[in-house]
C-alpha positions in Angstrom: 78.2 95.9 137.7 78.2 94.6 134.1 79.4 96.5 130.5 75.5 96.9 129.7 75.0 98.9 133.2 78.0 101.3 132.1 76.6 104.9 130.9 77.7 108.2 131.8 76.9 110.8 134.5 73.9 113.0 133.7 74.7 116.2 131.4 77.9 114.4 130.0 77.3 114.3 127.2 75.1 117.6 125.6 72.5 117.5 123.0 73.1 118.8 119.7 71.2 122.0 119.1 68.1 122.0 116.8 67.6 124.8 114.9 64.7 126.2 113.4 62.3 125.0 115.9 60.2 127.8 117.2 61.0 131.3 118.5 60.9 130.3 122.1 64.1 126.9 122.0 66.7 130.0 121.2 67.4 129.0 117.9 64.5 129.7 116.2 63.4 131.5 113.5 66.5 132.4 111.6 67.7 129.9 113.2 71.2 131.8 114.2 72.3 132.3 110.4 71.3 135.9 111.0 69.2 138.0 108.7 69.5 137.8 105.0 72.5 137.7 102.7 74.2 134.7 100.6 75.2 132.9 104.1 71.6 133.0 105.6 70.6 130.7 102.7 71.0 127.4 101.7 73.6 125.8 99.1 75.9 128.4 99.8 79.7 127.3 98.8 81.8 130.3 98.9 84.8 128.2 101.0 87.2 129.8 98.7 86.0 132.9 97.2 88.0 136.0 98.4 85.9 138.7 96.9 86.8 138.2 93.4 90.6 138.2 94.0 92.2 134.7 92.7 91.8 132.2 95.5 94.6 131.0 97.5 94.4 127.2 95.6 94.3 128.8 92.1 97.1 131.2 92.9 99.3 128.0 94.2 101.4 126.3 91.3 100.5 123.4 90.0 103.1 120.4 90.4 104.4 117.1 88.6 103.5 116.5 85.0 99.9 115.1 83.9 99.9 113.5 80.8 97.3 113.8 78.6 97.0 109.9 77.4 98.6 108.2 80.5 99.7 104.5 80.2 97.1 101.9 82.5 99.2 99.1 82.6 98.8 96.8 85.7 101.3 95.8 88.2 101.9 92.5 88.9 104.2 91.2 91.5 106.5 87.7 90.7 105.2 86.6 94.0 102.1 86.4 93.1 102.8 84.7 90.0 104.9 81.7 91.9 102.1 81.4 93.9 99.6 80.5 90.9 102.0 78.7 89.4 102.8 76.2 92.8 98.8 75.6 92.4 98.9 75.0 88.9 97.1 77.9 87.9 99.5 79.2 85.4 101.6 76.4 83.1 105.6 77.0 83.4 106.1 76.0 79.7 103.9 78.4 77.9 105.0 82.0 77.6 103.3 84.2 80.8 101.4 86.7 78.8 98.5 89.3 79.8 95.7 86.6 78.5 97.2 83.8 80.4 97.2 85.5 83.8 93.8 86.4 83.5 92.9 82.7 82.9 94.9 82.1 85.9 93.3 84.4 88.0 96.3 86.7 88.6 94.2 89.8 87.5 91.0 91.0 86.3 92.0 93.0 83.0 94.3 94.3 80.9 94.1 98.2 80.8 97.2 98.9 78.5 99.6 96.0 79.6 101.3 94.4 82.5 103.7 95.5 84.2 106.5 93.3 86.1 107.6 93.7 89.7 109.9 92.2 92.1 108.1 91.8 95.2 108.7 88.3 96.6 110.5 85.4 95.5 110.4 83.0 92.0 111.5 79.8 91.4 110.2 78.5 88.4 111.3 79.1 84.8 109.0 81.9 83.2 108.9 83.6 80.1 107.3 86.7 80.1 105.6 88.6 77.6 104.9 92.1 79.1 104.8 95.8 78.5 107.1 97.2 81.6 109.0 95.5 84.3 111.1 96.8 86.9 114.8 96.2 87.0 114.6 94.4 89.9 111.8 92.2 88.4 113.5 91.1 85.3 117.2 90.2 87.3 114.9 88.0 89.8 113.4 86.3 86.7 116.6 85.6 85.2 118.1 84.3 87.6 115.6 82.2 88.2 116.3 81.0 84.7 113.6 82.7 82.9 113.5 85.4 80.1 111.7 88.5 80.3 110.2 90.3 76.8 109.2 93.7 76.8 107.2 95.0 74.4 105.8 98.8 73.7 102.2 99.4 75.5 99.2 99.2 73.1 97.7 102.5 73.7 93.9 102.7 73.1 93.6 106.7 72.6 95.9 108.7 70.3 95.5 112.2 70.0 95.5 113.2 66.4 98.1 115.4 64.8 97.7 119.0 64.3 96.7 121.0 61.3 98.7 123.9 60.9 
């Protein structure tokens, strides 16, 4: 016997039901949606509707803070860097800013900054010119010798003050 000669016993596995073919398969028709009504139709999304009383998910409260304008920065891990550096992607005597580690590869855009994190290991002497790094982020650079410089986010929306 080989893999390709494997298949199951006969009637293992049933056929899936087609409806609306003809009053004599069963399922014809109506096509077992019953007779009339919202359900018997098509495009019907009433999921959540309890008869006009507020649904379950709208009575729930609502959790965490959204901000209106949130901050996009992007996350970029001193592993990563050390790696682009060790192929000569990024120069260890020029201040590490957004612009250079797009040249470099690193990442792909801006947003609203970079942001420094500590995931893996770095060796060479960086400066860093970023908008956020994590605690962890900006002891590993220093004691690798480097200096970390953080600066506010440029923000690209600002919602403009109110008239009263």
């Amino acid at each position: 016997m080989k893999l390709n000669q494997l298949s199951d016993k006969d009637g293992a596995r049933k056929g899936r039901t087609r409806v609306g073919r003809g009053i004599g398969s069963g399922k014809g028709k109506t096509g077992g949606r019953g007779v009339k009504g919202q359900k018997s139709r098509s495009g019907v999304a009433i999921k959540g509707f309890e008869g006009g009383q507020m649904p379950l998910h709208m009575r729930m409260p609502k959790r965490g803070f959204n901000p209106l304008n949130p901050k996009l920065t992007v996350g970029v891990n001193i592993g990563r860097i050390q790696t682009a550096v060790d192929a000569g992607k990024l120069d260890a005597g020029k201040p590490v800013d957004a612009k250079a580690l797009i040249a470099a590869g690193v990442i792909r855009r801006e947003k609203d900054g970079v942001r420094l994190l500590a995931k893996g290991k770095l060796k060479a002497k960086l400066v860093f010119e970023v908008v956020g790094a994590s605690k962890a982020a900006i002891e590993a650079v220093e004691n690798a010798g480097g200096k970390v410089n953080v600066a506010a986010p440029k923000q690209k929306w600002q919602r403009p003050p109110k008239k009263y």
